[in-house]
C-alpha positions in Angstrom: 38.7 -8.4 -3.4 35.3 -8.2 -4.4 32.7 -5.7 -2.3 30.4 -7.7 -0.4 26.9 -7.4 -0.8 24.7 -6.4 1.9 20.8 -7.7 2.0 18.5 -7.7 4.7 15.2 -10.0 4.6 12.2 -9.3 6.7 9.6 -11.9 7.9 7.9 -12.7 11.0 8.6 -15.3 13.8 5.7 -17.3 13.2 6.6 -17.9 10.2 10.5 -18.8 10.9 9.4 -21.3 13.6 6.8 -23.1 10.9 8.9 -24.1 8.9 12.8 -24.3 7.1 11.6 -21.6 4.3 13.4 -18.4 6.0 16.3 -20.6 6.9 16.5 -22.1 3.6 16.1 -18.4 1.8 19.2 -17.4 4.3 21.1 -19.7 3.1 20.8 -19.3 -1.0 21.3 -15.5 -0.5 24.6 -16.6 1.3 25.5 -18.9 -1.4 25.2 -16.4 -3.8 27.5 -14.1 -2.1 25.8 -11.8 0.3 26.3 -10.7 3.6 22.6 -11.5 5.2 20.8 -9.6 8.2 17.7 -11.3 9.7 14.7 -8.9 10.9 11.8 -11.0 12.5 10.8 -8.7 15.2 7.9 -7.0 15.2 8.5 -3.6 17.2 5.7 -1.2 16.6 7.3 2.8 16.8 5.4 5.4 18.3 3.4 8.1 16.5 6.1 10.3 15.1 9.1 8.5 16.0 11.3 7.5 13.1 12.6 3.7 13.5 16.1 3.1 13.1 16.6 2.8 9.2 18.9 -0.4 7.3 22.7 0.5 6.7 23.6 2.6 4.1 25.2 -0.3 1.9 22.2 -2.3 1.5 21.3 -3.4 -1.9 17.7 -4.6 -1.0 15.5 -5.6 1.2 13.7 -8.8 1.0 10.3 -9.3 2.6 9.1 -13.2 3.5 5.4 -12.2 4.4 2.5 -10.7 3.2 1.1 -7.1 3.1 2.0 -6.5 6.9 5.3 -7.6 6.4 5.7 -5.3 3.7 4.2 -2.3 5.3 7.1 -3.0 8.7 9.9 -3.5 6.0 8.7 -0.3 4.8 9.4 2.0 8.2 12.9 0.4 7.6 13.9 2.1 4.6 11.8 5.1 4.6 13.5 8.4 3.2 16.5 6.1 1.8 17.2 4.7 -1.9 17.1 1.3 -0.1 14.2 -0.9 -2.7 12.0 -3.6 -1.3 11.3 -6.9 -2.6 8.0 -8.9 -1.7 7.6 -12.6 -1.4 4.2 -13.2 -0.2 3.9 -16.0 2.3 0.7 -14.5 3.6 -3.4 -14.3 1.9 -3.6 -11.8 -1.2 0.2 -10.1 -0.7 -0.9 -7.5 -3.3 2.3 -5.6 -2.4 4.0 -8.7 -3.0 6.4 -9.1 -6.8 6.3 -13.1 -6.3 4.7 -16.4 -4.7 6.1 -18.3 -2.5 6.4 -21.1 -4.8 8.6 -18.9 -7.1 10.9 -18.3 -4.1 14.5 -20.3 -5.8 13.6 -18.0 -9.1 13.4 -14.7 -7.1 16.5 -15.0 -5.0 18.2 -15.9 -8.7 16.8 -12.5 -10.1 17.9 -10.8 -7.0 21.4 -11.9 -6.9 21.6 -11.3 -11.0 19.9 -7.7 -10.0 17.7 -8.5 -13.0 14.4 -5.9 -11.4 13.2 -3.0 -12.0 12.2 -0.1 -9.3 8.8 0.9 -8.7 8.4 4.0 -7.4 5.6 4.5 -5.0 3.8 7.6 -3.7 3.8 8.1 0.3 1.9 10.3 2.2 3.0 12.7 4.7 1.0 13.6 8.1 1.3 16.5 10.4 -0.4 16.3 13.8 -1.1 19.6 15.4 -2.5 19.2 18.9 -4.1 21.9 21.4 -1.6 24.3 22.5 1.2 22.9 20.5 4.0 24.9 18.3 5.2 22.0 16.5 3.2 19.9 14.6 4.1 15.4 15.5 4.8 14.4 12.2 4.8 11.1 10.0 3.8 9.2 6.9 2.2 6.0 5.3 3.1 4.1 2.5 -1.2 2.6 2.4 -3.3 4.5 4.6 -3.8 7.2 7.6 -7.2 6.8 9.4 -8.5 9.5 11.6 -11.2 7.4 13.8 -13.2 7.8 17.1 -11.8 7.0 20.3 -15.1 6.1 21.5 -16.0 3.5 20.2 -20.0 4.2 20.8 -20.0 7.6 19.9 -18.7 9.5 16.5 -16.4 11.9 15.7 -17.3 15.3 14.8 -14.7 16.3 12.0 -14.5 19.8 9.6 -13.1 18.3 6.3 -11.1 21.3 4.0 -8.7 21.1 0.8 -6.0 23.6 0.7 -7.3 25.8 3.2 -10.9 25.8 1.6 -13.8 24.3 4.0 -15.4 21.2 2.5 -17.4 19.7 4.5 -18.1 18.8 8.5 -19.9 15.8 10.0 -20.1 13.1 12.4 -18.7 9.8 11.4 -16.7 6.5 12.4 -13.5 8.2 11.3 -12.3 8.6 7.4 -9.4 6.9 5.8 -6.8 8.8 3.7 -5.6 6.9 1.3 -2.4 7.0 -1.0 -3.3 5.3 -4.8 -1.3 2.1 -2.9 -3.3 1.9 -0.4 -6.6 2.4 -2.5 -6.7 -1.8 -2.5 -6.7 -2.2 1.0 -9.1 -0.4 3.8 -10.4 2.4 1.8 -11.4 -0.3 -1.4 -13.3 -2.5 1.4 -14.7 0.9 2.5 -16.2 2.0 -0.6 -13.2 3.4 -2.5 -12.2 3.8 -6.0 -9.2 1.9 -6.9 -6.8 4.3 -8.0 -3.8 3.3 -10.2 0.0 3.4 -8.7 1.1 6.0 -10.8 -1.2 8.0 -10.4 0.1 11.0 -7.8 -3.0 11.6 -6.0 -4.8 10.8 -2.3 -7.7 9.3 -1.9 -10.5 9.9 0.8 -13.2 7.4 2.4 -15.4 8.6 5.0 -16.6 5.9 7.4 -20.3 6.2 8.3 -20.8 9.7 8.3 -23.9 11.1 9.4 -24.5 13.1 6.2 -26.0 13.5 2.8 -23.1 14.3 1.0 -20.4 12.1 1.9 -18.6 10.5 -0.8 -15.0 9.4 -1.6 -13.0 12.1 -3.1 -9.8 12.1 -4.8 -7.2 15.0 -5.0 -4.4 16.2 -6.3 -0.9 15.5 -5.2 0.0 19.2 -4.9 -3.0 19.6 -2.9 -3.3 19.5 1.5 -6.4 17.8 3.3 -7.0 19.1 6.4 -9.3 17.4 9.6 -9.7 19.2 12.6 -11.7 17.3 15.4 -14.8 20.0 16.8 -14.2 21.2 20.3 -18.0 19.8 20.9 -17.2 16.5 19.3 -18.9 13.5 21.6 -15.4 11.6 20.9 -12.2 12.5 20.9 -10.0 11.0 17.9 -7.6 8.1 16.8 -4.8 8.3 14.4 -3.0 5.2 12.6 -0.5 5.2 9.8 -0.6 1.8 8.2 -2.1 0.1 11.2 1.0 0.6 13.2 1.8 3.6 14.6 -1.3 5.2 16.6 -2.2 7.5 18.9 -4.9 9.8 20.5 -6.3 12.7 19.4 -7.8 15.2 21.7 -10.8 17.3 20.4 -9.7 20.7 19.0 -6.6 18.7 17.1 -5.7 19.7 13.1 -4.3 17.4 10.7 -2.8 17.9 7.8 -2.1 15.4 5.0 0.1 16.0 1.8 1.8 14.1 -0.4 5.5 13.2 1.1 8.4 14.7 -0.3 10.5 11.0 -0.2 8.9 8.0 -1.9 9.2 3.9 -1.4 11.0 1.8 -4.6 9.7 -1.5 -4.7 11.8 -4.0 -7.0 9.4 -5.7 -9.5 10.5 -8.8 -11.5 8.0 -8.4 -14.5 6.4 -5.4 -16.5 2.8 -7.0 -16.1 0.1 -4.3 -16.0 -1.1 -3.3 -13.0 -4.6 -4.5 -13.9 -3.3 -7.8 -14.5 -2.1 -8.0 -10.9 -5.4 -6.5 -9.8 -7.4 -9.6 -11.8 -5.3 -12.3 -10.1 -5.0 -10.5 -6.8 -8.8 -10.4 -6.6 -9.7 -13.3 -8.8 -12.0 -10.7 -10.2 -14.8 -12.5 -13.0 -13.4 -11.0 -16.5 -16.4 -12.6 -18.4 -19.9 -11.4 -17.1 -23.1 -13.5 -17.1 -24.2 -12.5 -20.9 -20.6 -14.2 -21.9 -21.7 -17.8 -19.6 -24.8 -17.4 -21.1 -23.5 -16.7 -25.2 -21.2 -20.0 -24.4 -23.8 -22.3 -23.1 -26.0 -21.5 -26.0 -23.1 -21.1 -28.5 -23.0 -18.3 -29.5 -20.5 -15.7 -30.1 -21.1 -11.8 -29.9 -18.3 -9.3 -31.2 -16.4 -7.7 -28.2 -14.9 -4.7 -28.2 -11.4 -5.9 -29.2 -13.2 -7.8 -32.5 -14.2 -5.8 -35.9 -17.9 -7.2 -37.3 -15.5 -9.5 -39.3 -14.5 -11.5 -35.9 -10.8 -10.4 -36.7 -9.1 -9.5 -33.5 -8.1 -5.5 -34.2 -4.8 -6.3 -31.7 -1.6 -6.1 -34.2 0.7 -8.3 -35.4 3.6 -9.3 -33.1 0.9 -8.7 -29.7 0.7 -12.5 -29.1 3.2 -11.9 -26.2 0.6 -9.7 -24.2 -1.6 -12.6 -24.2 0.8 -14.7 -22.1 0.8 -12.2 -19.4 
């Protein structure tokens, strides 16, 4: 007798009550053979709490949803070998592998296990508070932000890298960032976008009261550290991809590395990274001197054309321009 295959799919209620698409997903994964669980709950763990994690014999996890979704699915399979699969039902779903029109062609490749894994960088977070032996500890697969509590005052922060002062100021809060995240709050904060394979974190001060204060990027070996001042005006506020949160009282260190575990995501395709990044963002690949060169007709050499107007890509690269 044949082992049965285990899946769970994640999605939100909202989106079960709108409509037959979760039930009709349900039902083509049971078709094909699976045994299915159903997650649509959205319970939020506290600060350094681990949720309870899938079973052991899961082959995948599928996620009906958009970034959010993704980002809960995630606390469900953190430190297993358990991948996730995106199906974006939501706005951009940049974490998402396929559309929701392409649903019947991703349950196919799921049950014919034709994906690939994705690993992705997470980021580990230790809390040590006042008086306190033992750090709180957890992670993100996006972002941590350290904020103010208060929410008309600032927070007054001493920034360091392995051990080394950096910097101190007063600020809104900054946002550490793993190179996932680096398209979400820290991009709309000023960011760099940093490439997924890339091992590094990323940090975005928000409104800090300072002449230097720009993003910086560091190495994954490397630790930031935060501690909140003792005369800070607030106290602080942590959040680990805009779900698990709590207070930080003035006087608190934090420490953020890169994690020792990482997330697999299942892709579908081996198109670039930047390719998603174009489409995600609908982001204008000619400039205004190409409009204008059009209007008027005429043609200047680009960097991928020698002076002879012979494209210098070789033979046999036709397929790339599909992508």
């Amino acid at each position: 007798m044949a082992k049965s295959r285990h899946v769970v799919v994640v999605t939100h209620k909202r989106l079960r009550e709108s409509g037959n698409i979760v039930q009709n997903t349900l039902l083509q994964l049971e078709r094909a053979g699976f045994d299915v669980t159903l997650i649509d709950t959205n319970n939020i763990p506290d600060f350094g709490t681990l949720p309870p994690s899938v079973d052991e014999n899961t082959e995948i996890v599928v996620v009906l949803g958009g970034d959010g979704t993704i980002l809960r699915a995630a606390e469900l399979v953190h430190c297993t070998d358990v991948p996730i699969i995106g199906i974006n039902m939501g706005h951009v779903g940049f974490l998402a592998e396929f559309e929701s029109f392409q649903l019947e062609e991703a349950i196919r490749r799921i049950c014919e296990r034709d994906y690939l894994i994705d690993e992705r960088m997470v980021a580990h977070v230790d809390v040590w508070l006042p008086g306190q032996e033992e750090p709180l500890r957890d992670w993100a697969l996006n972002d941590i932000t350290i904020e103010r509590a208060d929410r008309g005052k600032m927070v007054e922060l001493s920034i360091g890298v392995d051990g080394a002062a950096m910097s101190s100021f007063g600020c809104d809060g900054v946002i550490v960032s793993t190179p996932t995240g680096s398209t979400a709050y820290a991009f709309s904060a000023g960011g760099p976008i940093v490439w997924p394979n890339v091992q590094a974190l990323l940090m975005v001060p928000l409104a800090a009261h300072a002449l230097f204060a720009r993003p910086i990027v560091i190495g994954s070996t490397s630790t930031l550290q935060f501690t909140i001042h003792e005369d800070s005006t607030s106290g602080g506020w942590i959040c680990c991809d805009g779900r698990r949160q709590r207070g930080l009282p003035k006087g608190t260190r934090v420490e953020i590395r890169q994690s020792a575990s990482s997330l697999k995501l299942a892709r579908l395709s081996d198109v670039p990274f930047t390719n998603r990044l174009v489409t995600k963002f609908n982001l204008p690949v000619e400039g205004w001197r190409d409009h204008s060169a059009n209007a008027s007709g005429i043609r200047e050499p680009r960097w991928d054309a020698d002076p002879r107007g012979t494209s210098l890509k070789g033979q046999g690269d036709e397929e790339d321009d599909d992508q």
